[in-house]
C-alpha positions as CSV (number, residue, x, y, z in Angstrom):
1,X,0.0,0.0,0.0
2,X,3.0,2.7,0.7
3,X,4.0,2.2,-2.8
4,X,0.6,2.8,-4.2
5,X,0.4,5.8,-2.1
6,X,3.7,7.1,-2.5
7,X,3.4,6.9,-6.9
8,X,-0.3,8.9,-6.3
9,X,1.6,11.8,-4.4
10,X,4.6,11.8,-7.0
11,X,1.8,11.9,-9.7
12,X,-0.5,14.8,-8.5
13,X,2.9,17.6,-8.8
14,X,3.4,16.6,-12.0
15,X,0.0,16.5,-13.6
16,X,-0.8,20.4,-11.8
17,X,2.8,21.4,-13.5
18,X,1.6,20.1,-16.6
19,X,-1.8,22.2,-16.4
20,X,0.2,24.9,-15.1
21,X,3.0,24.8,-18.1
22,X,-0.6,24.5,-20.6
23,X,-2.2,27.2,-19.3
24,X,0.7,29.4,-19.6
25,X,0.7,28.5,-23.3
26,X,-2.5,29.4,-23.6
27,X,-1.8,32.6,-22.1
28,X,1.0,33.1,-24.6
29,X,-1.2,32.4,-27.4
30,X,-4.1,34.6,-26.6
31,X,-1.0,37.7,-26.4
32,X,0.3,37.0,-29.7
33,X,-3.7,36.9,-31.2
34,X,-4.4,40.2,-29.7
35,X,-1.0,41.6,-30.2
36,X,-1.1,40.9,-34.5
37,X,-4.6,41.8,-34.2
38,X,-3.5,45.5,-32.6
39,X,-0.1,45.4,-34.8
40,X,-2.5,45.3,-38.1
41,X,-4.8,48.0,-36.5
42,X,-8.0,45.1,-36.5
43,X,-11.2,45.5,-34.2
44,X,-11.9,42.2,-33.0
45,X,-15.3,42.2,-35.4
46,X,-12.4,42.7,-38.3
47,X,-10.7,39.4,-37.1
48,X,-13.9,37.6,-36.2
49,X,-16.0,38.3,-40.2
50,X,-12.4,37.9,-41.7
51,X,-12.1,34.6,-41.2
52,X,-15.8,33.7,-40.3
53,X,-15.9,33.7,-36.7
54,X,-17.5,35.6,-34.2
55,X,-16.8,38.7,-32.0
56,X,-17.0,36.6,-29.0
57,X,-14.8,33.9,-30.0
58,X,-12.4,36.5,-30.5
59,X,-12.8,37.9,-27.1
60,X,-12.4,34.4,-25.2
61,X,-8.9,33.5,-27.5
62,X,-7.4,36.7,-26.5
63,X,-8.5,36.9,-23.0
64,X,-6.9,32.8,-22.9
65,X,-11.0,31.6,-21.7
66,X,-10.9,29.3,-25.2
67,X,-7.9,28.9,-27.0
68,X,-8.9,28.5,-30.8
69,X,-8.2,25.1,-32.6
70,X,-5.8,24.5,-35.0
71,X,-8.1,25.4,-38.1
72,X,-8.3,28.9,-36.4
73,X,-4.6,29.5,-36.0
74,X,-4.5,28.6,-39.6
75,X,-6.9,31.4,-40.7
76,X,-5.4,33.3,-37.9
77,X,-1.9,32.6,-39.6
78,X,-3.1,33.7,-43.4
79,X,-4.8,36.8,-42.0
80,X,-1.7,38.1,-41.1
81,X,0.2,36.2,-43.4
82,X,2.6,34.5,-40.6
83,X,3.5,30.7,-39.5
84,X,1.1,29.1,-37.0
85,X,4.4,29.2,-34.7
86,X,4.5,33.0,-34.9
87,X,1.5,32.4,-32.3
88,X,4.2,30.7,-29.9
89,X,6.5,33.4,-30.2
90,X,7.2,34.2,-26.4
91,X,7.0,30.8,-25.4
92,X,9.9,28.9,-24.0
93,X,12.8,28.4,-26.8
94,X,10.8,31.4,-28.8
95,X,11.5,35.0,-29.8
96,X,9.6,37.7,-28.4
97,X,9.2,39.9,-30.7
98,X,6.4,39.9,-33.9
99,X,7.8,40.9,-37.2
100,X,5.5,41.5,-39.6
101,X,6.6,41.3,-43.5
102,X,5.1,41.3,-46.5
103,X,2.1,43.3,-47.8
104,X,3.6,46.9,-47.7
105,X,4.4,46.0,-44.0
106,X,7.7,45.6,-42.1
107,X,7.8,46.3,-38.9
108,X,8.4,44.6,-35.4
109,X,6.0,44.8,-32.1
110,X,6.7,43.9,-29.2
């Protein structure tokens, strides 16, 4: 029985890091959305009819309440003409800052 109980207290740490360590990617993610959205000058009701979602799911990814799936970070990614990893960019083992090419654009936000 000490084993079992032991391998259940050495499990709980590591299952709250792992919701911690997924939460604050989450939190990174819903930055970056708002952060290209603001960069580009966008409302969120210019994101949300660009790529046919609404104003609310807008809202809750850049709060971090929902984070979008990957067929949103895709049209997320060709709306501002970026990599879905661009969306990471802050994360552990990523750069900070946004640069933004292309379009008559260059510039970096931060």
């Amino acid at each position: 029985m000490e084993n079992a109980e032991l391998s259940d207290k050495q499990s709980k740490p590591k299952v709250k890091k792992e919701e911690e360590e997924e939460q604050a990617l989450q939190d990174i993610v819903a930055r970056n959305i708002k952060r290209y959205r603001k960069a580009f000058n966008y409302s969120q009701q210019d994101v949300a009819h660009a790529i046919g979602t609404s104003i609310s799911a807008v809202q809750k990814w850049e709060q971090g309440v929902h984070k979008p799936s990957l067929d949103w970070l895709l049209a997320l990614s060709k709306l501002y003409d970026v990599s879905i990893e661009a969306f990471l960019e802050g994360a552990p083992g990523m750069d900070n800052p946004i640069k933004i090419k292309g379009k008559g654009r260059s510039k970096t936000v931060r």
